[in-house]
N, C-alpha and C positions, 0 to 999 in steps of 0.2 A: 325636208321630208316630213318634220313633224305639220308643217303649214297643209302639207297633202292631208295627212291623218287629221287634220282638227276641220278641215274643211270637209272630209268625207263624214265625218260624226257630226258634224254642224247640219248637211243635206239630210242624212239618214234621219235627223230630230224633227227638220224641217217638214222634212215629208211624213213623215208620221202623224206628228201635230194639225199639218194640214188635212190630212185623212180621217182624225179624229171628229176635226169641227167638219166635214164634208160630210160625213156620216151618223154626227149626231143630232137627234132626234129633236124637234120644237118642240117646247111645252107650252102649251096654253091653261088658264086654271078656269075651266071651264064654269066649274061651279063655286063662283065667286071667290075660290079659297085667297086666304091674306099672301101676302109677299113670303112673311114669315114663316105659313104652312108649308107652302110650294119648297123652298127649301128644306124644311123638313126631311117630305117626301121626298123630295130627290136623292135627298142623302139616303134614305133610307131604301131606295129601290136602288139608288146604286150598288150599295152594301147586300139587296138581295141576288143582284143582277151575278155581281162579281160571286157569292157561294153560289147560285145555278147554275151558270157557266163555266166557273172555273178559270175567268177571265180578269186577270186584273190591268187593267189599261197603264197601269204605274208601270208595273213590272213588266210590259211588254215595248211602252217607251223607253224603258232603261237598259233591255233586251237589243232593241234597235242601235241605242247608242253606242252597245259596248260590240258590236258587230265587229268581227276582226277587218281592219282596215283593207287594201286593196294590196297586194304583195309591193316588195318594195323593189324599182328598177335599178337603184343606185350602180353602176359601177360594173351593170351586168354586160353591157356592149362591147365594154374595152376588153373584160374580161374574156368574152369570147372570139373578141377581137385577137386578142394575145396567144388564145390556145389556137384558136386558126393558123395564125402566124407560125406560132412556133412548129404544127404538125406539117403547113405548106413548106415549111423551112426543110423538115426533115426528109420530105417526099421530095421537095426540087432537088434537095442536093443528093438524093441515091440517084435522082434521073437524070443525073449529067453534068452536074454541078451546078442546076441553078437554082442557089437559094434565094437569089433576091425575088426571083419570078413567082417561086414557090411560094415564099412571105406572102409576097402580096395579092395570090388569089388566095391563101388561108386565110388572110385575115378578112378578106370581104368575105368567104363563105362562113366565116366564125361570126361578123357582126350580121351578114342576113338570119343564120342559126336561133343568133340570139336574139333578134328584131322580132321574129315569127313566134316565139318559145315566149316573148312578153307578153304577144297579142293575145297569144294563147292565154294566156294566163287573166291577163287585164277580161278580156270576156267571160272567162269561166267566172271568175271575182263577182263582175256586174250580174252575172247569171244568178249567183246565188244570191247577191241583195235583190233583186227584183223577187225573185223565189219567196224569202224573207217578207218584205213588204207586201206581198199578195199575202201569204199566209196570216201576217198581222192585222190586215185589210178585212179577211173572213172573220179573224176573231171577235176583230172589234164589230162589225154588223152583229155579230150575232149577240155579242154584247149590249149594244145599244137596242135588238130587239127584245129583251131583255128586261131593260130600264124603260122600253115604250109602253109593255105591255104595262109592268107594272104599275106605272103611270096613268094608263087609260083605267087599270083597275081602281084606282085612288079618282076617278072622275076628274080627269085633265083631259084635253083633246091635245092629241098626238100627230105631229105633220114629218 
């Protein structure tokens, strides 16, 4: 389980990180500035980018990472598998004494129960990382429009 959770915070990093460099902006130093200016600047409109927006790209990949994992399936099949069981047990033997019949259509309607009640879940989960990630997606454009403007103000050409 833990290899699930380290692997879903690994993707959520990955996709983030990749959406950061997808979305950020080229700088060019248009008016001959040094290596050393150019970073400068950078630093410095990033630092205005993050007070105008309210955006901090750190805190919003650490936001991603710490996203609560996907629910955990452990153990939930059998369990529903069980309580199927036991209720079909309870139903075949008032209806004439057949527990064993009973058992074992509760336990397949306990494990489709709980087959469906996963899906469910496994979707809603994926639902709201996507939800997550689009919303990270906006912040960070608007972020990086942000540090372009700035940039172009500082005489860079911005792509």
């Amino acid at each position: 389980m833990q290899r699930i959770v380290r692997s879903w915070v690994s993707l959520a990093m990955l996709s983030l990180a990749f959406a950061v460099q997808a979305q950020q902006p080229i700088i060019y130093p248009a008016r001959g500035q040094s290596w050393g200016q150019q970073q400068t600047d950078t630093a410095e409109c990033h630092s205005w980018a993050q007070q105008t927006t309210g955006v901090n790209p750190v805190a919003l990949a650490e936001q991603m990472a710490n996203s609560p994992p996907p629910p955990q399936q452990q153990g939930r099949m059998m369990r529903g598998a069980g309580g199927g069981a036991l209720f079909g047990t309870l139903i075949g033997g008032a209806a004439g004494g057949h527990w064993g019949e009973g058992a074992g259509i509760g336990a397949l309607v306990g494990t489709m129960g709980s087959g469906m009640r996963m899906r469910r879940e496994q979707q809603q989960a994926a639902s709201q990382q996507q939800g997550m990630k689009q919303q990270a997606s906006g912040q960070l454009a608007i972020y990086n429009r942000a540090v372009a403007a700035c940039m172009t103000g500082r005489g860079y050409t911005v792509e």
